[in-house]
N, C-alpha and C positions, 0 to 999 in steps of 0.2 A: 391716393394718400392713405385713405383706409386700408387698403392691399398693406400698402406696406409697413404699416406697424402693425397688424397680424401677422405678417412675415417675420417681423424683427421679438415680437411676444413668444411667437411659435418656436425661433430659433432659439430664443435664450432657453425657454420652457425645456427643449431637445440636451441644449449643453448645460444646463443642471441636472436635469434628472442621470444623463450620463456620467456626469462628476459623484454622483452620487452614489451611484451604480457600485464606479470604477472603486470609490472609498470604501462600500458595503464590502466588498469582494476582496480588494487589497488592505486590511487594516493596520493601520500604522503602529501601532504596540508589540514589543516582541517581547518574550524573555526565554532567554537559553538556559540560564544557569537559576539554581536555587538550594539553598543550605538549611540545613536543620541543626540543633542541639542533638544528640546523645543523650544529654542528661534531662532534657525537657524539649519531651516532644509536640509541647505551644510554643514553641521560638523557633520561627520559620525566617529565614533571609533571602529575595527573590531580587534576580537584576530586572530590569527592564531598559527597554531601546525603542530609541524614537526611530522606525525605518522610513516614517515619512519625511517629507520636503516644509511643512511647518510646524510650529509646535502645539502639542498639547495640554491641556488640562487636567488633573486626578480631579475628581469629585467625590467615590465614596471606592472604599476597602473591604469587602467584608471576606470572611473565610467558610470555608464547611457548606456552601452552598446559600447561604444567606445570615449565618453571628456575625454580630458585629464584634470583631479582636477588643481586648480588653489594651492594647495598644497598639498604635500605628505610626510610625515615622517614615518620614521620604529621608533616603539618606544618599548623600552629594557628596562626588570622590574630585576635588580638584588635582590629584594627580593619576598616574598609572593604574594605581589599586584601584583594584574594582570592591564593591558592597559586600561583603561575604559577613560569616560567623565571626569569623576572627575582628571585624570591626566593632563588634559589639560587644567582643571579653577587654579589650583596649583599648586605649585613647589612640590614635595613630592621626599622625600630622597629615594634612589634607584631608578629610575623612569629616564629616558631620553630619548632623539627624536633625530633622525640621519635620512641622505641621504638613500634613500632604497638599497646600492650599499654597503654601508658601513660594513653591518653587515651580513653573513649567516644567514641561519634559522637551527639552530641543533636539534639535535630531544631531546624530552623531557626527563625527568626526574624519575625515577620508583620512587614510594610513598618511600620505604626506602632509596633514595638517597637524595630525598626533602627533608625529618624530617632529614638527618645527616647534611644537608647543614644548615637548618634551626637552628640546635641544635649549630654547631661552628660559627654561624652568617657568613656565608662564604657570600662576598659580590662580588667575583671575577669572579662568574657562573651567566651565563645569564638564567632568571628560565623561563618566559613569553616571549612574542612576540606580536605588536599589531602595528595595521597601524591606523595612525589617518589622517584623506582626512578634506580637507575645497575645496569647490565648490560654483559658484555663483548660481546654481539650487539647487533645492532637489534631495540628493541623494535615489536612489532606489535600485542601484546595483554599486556593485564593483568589476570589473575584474582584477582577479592578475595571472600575465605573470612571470614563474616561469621556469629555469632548474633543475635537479635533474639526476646526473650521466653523464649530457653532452644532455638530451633530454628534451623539449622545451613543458611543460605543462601550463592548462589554467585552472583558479578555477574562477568562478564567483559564487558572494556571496551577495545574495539577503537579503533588508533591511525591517527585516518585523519591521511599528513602530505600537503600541495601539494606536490606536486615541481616 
């Protein structure tokens, strides 16, 4: 009986530390895309995607390698539009900015659940995700301090602009 719940401590011991691993190594935060001002180069606009299978948590934002932004919004696209600049010179329907604390990050959408949602005009799913920073510097980088399953990851997200 002792045999075997060392066997059964041993294994789970085995398939955590591997889930752990696999998490270290695949982190579920992404961001492709990210926007700047022209006019003010402390307004920075960054997408983010959940590529993982559950959701996450934002904890802390900060830019430039560790300032904390002089503001921070998670901003939630319930339709098509994705997070960019342009959401932030205008009001635009489906589009809104909330506390980073406010909202998870779920993971995304497969193309045939998009066009179904797209097709019923479904306005009640959150389709995007994007953090919009204002800063009294130019922003160069943004580090985002994230949980996911209860474990404490770090994505920093460099601001390449065309000059």
């Amino acid at each position: 009986m002792d045999r075997i719940v060392r066997w059964v401590i041993g294994g789970t011991a085995v398939l955590l530390a591997c889930l752990v691993l696999y998490l270290k190594m695949n982190p579920p935060l992404a961001s492709e895309e990210s926007g700047w001002s022209e006019h003010d180069p402390g307004i920075v606009v960054v997408e983010l995607q959940n590529e993982g299978f559950h959701k996450l948590k934002l904890t802390e934002v900060m830019v430039n390698g560790g300032d904390r932004p002089s503001k921070v919004e998670l901003g939630i696209s319930r339709t098509n539009a994705v997070i960019g600049m342009f959401a932030l010179e205008k009001e635009i329907e489906g589009i809104s900015f909330h506390d980073i604390h406010e909202y998870d990050i779920e993971t995304g959408y497969s193309r045939e659940e998009a066009i179904q949602l797209e097709e019923q005009d479904n306005r009640s799913a959150i389709r995007h995700y994007g953090l919009a920073l204002e800063h009294f510097q130019k922003i160069d980088s943004v580090t985002v301090k994230y949980t996911y399953f209860g474990f404490p990851f770090t994505k920093v997200i460099e601001i390449e602009r065309i000059d």
